[in-house]
KEZAGU-191642 format. One record per residue (C-alpha): residue number from 1; residue in one letter; x, y, z. Coordinates in Angstrom, 1 decimal. Layout:
<nodes>
+--------+-------+--------+--------+--------+
! drense ! kekol !   east !  north !     up !
+--------+-------+--------+--------+--------+
!    NUM !     a !      X !      Y !      Z !
...
+--------+-------+--------+--------+--------+
</nodes>
This chain:
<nodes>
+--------+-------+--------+--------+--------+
! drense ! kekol !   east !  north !     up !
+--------+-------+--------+--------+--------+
!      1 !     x !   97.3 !  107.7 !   71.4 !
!      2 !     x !   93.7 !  106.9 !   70.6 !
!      3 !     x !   90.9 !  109.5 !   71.3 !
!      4 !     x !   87.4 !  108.0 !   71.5 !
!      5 !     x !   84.0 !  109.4 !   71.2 !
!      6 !     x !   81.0 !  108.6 !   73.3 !
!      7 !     x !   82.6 !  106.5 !   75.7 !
!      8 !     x !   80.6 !  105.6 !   78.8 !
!      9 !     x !   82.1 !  106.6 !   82.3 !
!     10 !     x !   80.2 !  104.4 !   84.7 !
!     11 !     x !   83.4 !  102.1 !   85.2 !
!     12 !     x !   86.0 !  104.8 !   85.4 !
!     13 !     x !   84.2 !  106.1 !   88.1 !
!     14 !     x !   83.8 !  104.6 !   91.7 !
!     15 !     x !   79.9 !  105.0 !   92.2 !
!     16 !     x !   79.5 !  103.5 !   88.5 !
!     17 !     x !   77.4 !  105.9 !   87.3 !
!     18 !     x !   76.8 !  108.7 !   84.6 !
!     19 !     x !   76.5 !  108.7 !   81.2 !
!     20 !     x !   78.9 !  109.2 !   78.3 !
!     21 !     x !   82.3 !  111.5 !   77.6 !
!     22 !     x !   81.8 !  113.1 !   74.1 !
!     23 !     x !   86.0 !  112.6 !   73.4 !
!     24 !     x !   87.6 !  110.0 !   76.3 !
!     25 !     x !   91.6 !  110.0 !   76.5 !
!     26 !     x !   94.1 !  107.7 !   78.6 !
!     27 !     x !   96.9 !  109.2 !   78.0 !
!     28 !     x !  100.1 !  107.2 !   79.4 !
!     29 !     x !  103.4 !  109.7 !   79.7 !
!     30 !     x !  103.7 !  113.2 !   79.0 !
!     31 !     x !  104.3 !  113.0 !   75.5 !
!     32 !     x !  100.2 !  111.6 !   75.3 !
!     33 !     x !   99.3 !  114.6 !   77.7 !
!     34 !     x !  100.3 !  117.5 !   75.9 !
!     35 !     x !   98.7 !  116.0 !   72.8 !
!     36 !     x !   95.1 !  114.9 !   74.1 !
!     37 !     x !   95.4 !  119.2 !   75.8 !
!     38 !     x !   96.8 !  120.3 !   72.0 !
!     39 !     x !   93.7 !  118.3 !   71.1 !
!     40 !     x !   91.2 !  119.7 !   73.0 !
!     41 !     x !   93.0 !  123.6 !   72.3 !
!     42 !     x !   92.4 !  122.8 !   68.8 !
!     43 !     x !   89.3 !  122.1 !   68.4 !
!     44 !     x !   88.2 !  124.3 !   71.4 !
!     45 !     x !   86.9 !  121.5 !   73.8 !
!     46 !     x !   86.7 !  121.8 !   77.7 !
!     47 !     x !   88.7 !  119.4 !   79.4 !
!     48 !     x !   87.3 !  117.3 !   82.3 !
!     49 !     x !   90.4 !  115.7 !   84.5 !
!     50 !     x !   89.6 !  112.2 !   86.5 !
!     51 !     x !   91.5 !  109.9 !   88.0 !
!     52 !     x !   90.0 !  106.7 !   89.5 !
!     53 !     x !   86.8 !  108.9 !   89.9 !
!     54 !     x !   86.6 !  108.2 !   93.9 !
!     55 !     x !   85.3 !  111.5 !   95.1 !
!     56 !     x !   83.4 !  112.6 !   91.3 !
!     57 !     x !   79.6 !  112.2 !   90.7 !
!     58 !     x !   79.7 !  111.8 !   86.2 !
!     59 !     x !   76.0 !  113.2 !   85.3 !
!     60 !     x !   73.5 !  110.7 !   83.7 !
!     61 !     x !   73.6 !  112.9 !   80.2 !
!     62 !     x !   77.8 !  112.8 !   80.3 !
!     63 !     x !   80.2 !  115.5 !   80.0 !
!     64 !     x !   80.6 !  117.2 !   76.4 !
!     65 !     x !   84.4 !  118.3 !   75.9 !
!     66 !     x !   87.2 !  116.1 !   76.2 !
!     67 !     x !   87.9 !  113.7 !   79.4 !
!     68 !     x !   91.0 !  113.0 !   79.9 !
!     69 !     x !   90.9 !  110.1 !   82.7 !
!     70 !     x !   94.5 !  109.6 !   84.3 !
!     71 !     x !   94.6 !  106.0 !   85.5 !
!     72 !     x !   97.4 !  105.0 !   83.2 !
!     73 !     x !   99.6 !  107.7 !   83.6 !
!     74 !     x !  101.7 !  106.5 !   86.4 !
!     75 !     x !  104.7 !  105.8 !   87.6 !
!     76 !     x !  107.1 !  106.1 !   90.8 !
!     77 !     x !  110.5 !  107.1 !   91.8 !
!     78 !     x !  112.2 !  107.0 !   95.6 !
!     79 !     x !  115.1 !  108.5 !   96.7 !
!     80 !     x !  117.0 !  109.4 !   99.5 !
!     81 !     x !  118.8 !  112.0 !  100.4 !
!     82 !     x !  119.8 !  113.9 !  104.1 !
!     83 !     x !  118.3 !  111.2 !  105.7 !
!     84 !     x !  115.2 !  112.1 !  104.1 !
!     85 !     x !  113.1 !  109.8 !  102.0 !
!     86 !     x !  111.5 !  111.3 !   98.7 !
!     87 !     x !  108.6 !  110.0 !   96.6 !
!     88 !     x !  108.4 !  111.7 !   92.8 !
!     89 !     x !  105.0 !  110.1 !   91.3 !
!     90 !     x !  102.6 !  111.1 !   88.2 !
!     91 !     x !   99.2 !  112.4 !   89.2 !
!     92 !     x !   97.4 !  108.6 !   88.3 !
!     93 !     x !   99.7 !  106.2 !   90.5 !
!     94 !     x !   97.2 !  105.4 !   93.1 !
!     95 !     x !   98.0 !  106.5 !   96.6 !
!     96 !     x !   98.6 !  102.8 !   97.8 !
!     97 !     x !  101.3 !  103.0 !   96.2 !
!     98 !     x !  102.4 !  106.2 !   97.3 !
!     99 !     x !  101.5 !  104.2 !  101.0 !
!    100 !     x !  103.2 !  101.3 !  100.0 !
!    101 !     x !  106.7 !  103.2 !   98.7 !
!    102 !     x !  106.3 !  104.9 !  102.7 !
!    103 !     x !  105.6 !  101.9 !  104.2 !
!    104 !     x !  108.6 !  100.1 !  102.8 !
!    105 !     x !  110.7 !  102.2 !  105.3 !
!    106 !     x !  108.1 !  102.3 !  107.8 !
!    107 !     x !  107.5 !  106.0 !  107.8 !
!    108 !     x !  104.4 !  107.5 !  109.3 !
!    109 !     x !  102.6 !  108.8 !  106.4 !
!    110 !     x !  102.0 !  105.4 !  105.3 !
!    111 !     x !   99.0 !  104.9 !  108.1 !
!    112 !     x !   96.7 !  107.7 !  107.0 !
!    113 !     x !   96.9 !  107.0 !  103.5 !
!    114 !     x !   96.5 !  103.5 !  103.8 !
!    115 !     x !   92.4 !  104.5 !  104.2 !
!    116 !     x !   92.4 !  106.4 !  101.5 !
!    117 !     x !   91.1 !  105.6 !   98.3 !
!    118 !     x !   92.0 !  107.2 !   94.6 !
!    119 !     x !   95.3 !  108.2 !   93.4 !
!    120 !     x !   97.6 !  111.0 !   94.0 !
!    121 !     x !   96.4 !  113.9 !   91.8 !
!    122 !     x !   93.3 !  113.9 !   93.4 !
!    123 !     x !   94.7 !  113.6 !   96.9 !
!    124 !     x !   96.8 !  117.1 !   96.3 !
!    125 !     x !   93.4 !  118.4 !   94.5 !
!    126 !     x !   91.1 !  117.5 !   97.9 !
!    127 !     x !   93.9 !  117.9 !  100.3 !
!    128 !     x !   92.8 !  114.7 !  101.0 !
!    129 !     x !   93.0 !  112.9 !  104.6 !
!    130 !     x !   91.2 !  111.3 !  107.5 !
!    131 !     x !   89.8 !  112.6 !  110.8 !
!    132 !     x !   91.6 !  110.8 !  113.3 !
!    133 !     x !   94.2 !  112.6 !  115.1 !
!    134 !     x !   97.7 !  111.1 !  113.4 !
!    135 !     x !  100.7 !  113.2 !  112.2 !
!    136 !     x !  100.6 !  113.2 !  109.6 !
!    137 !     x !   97.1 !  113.3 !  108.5 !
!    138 !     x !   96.6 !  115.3 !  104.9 !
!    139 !     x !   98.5 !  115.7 !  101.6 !
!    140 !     x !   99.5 !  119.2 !  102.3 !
!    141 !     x !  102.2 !  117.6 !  105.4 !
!    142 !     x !  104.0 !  115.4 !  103.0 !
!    143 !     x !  103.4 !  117.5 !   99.5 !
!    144 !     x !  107.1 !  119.2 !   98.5 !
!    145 !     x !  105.7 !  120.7 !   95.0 !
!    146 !     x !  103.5 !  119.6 !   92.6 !
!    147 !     x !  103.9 !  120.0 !   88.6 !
!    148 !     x !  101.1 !  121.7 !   86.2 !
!    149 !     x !  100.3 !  120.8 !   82.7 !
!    150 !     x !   99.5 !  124.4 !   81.3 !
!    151 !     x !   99.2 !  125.1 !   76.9 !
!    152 !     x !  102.0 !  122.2 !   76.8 !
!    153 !     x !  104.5 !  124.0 !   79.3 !
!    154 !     x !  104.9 !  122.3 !   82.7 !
!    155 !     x !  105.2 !  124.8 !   86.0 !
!    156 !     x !  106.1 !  123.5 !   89.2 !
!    157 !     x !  104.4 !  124.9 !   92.4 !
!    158 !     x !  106.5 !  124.6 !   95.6 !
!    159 !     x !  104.2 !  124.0 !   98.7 !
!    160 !     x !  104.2 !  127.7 !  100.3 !
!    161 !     x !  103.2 !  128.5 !   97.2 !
!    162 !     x !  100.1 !  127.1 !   97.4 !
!    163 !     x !   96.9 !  127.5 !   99.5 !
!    164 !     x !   95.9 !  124.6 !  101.2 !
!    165 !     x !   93.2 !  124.5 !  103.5 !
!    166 !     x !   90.5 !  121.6 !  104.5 !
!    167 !     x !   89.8 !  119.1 !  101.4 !
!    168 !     x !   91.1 !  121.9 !   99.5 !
!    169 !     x !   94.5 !  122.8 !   97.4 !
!    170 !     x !   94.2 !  126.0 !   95.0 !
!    171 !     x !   97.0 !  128.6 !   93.5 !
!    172 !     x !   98.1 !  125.7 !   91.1 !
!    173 !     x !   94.9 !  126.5 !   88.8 !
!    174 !     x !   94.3 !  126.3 !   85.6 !
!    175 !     x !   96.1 !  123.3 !   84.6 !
!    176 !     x !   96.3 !  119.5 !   84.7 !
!    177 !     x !   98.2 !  118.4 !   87.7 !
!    178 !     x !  100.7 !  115.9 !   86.3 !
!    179 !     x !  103.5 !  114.9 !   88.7 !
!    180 !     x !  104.1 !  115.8 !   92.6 !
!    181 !     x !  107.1 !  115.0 !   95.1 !
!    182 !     x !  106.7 !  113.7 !   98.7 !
!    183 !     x !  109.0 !  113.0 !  101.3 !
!    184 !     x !  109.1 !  112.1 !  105.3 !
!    185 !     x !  112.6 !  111.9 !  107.4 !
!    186 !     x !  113.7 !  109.4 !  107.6 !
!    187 !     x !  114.9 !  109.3 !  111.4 !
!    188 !     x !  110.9 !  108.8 !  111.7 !
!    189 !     x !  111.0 !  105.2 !  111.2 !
!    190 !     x !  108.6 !  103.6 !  113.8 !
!    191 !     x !  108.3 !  100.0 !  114.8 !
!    192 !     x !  105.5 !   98.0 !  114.1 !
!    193 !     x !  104.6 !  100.2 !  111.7 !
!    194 !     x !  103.5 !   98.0 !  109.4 !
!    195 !     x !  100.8 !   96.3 !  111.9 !
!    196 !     x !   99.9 !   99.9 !  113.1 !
!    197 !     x !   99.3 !  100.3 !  109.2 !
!    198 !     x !   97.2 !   97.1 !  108.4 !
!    199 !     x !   94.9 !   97.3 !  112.4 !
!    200 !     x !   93.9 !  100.8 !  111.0 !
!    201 !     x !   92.9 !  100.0 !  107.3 !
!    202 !     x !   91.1 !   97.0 !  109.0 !
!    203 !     x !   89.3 !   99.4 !  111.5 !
!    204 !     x !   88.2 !  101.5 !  108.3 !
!    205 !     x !   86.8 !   98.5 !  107.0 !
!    206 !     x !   85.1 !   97.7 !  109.8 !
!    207 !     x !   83.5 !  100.7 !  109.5 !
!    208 !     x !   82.7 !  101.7 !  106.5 !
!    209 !     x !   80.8 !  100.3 !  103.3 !
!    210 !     x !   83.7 !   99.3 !  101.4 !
!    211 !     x !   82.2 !   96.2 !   99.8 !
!    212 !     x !   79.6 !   99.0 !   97.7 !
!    213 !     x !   80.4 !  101.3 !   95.1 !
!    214 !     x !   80.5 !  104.5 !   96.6 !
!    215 !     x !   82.8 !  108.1 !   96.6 !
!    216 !     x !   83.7 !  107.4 !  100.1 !
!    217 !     x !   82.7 !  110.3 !  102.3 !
!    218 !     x !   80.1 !  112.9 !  100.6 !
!    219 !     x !   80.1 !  115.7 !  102.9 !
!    220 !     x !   82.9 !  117.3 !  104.2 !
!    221 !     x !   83.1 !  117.5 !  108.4 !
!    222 !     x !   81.3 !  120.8 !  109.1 !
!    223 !     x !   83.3 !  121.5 !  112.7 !
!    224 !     x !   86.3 !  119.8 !  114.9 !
!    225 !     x !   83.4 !  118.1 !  117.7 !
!    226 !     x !   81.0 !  116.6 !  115.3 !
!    227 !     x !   81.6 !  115.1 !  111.9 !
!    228 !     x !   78.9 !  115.2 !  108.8 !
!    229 !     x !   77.9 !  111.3 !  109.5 !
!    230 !     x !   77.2 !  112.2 !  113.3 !
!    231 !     x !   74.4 !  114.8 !  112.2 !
!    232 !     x !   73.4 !  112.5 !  108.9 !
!    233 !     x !   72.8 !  109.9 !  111.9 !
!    234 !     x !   71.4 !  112.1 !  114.2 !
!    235 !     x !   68.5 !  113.1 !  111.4 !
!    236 !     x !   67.7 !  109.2 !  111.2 !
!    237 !     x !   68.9 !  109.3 !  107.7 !
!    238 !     x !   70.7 !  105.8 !  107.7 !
!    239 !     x !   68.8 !  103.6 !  105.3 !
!    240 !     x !   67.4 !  106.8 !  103.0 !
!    241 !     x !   66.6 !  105.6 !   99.7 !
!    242 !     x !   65.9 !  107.0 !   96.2 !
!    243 !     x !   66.3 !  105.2 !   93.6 !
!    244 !     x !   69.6 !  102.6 !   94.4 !
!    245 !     x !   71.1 !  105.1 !   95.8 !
!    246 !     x !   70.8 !  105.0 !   99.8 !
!    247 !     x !   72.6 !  106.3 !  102.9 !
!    248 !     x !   74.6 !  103.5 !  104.4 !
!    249 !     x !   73.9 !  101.5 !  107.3 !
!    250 !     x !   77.1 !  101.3 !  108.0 !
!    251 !     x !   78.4 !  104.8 !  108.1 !
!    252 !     x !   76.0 !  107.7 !  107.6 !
!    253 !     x !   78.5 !  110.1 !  105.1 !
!    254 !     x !   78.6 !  107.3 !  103.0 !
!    255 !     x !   75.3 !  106.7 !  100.2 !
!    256 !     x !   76.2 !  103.7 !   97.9 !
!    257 !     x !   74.9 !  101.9 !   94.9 !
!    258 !     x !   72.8 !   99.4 !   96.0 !
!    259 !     x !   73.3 !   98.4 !   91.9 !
!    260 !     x !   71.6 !  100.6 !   89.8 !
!    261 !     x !   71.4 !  103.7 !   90.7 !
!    262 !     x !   71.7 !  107.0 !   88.6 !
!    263 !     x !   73.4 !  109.9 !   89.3 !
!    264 !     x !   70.4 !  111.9 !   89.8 !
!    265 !     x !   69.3 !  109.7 !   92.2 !
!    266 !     x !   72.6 !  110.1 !   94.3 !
!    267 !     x !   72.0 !  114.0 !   94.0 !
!    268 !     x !   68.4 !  113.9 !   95.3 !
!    269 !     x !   69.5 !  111.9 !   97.8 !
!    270 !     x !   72.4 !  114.4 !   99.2 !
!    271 !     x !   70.0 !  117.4 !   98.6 !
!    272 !     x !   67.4 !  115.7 !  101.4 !
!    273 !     x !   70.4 !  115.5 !  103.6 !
!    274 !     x !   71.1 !  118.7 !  103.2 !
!    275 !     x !   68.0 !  120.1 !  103.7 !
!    276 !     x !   66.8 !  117.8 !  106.7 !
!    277 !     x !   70.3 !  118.1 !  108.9 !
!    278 !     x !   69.8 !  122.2 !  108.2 !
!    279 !     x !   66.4 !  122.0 !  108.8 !
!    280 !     x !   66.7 !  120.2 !  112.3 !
!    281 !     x !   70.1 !  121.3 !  113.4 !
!    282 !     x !   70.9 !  124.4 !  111.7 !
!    283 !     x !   74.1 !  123.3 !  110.0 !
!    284 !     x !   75.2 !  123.4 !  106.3 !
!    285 !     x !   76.8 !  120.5 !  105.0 !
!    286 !     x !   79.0 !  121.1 !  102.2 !
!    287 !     x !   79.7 !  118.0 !   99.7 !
!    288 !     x !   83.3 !  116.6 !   99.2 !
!    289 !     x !   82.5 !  115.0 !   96.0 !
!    290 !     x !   82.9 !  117.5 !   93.2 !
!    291 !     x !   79.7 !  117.4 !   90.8 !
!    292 !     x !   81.0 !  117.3 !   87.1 !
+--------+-------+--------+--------+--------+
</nodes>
């Protein structure tokens, strides 16, 4: 396994952006996980986990410590058993194929992470999911347990045993999240699943800025009636610019690189929102995209 130094981050990160990781790891199976965490122990460096850096804004001056980016440590198992269907992954396998392994027996769960972009680690992290009203619609509905990397023992976390709540999964903490299990009965096979599936990834790209490097949505919904793009809208923000870094035309809790853009930019930009939708409507908006 090969540990580099002052690596650059803006392509292992989906609004291409930031500046450079001190030490940069890809580690590829466990074996390379417990020794780029031995690593950092030793020689007392913070760790930084990302995935396919979807929902991450990297800082223009980098991250010191080591970052341990999980995009090659994948992998995928399915199963069945009592007419159940179950899914063991590592935390990088991207969640299309996660949708792709649900899919193939035209289960449910295959529709709302079809729109979802990154991999599975961060998924359980975010509790990620969509608004629309589909069963299921987050990671916590499909999650059995998830597996935590911890001083180079692994503990497994059983879904009870964890609190999940909106965009959020905690009571795993500290760790790196390393391999989860999913599963969906089986006797929930639905027909024309597979069209249902493609008509709504199609809809998403319809309507949102897919073809721009972005983190997908920045704030997270602040209430069940009105989402964070309604009131972004609402404050004529679409088309806000600093820098590259603008609001999108397209859907208002989305701001993309319109090419070269810096992360600071991206932050000044979500601060005006901020300030202008509580300014004009009273509400908070609380960011989905973790600041590193």
């Amino acid at each position: 396994m090969q540990i580099e130094k002052n690596v650059s981050l803006k392509k292992y990160n989906s609004w291409q952006v930031g500046g450079e990781a001190e030490y940069f790891v890809l580690p590829e199976n466990m074996e390379q996980m417990r020794e780029a965490e031995a690593f950092a122990k030793t020689n007392n460096l913070q760790i930084t986990v990302i995935g396919s850096g979807s929902n991450v804004l990297v800082p223009d001056h980098g991250i010191k410590g080591l970052v341990i980016c999980t995009k090659k440590f994948r992998g995928l198992h399915c199963s069945q058993e009592e007419n159940r269907l179950f899914i063991e992954c590592m935390a990088g396998e991207p969640k299309f194929a996660l949708m792709k392994a649900f899919l193939k027996e035209n289960l449910p769960p295959a529709i709302f992470l079809s729109g979802l972009p990154g991999d599975v680690g961060g998924g359980l992290v975010m509790n990620a999911g969509i608004s629309e009203g589909l069963k299921p619609r987050e990671f916590v509905e499909i999650c059995d347990w998830l597996e935590v990397l911890r001083d180079g023992e692994v503990h497994r976390y059983h879904n009870k045993d964890l609190d999940w709540s909106y965009r959020h999964c905690r009571g795993w903490e500290p760790g790196i999240i390393v391999r989860a299990s999913f599963s969906w009965p089986l006797e929930d096979r639905q027909d024309n699943l597979k069209q249902k599936t493609k008509d709504f990834s199609k809809t998403r790209w319809q309507r949102q800025p897919l073809d721009l490097p972005s983190c997908g949505s920045t704030f997270v919904n602040p209430s069940k009636d009105k989402s964070a793009g309604y009131y972004i809208e609402k404050a004529g923000l679409k088309g806000f610019q600093i820098g590259d870094a603008a609001v999108s035309e397209k859907h208002a809790n989305f701001i993309v690189n319109l090419g070269n853009a810096k992360a600071a930019d991206i932050k000044q930009v979500i601060e005006h929102i901020q300030q202008s939708v509580r300014e004009q409507f009273r509400v908070d908006l609380r960011t989905e995209v973790r600041f590193l």
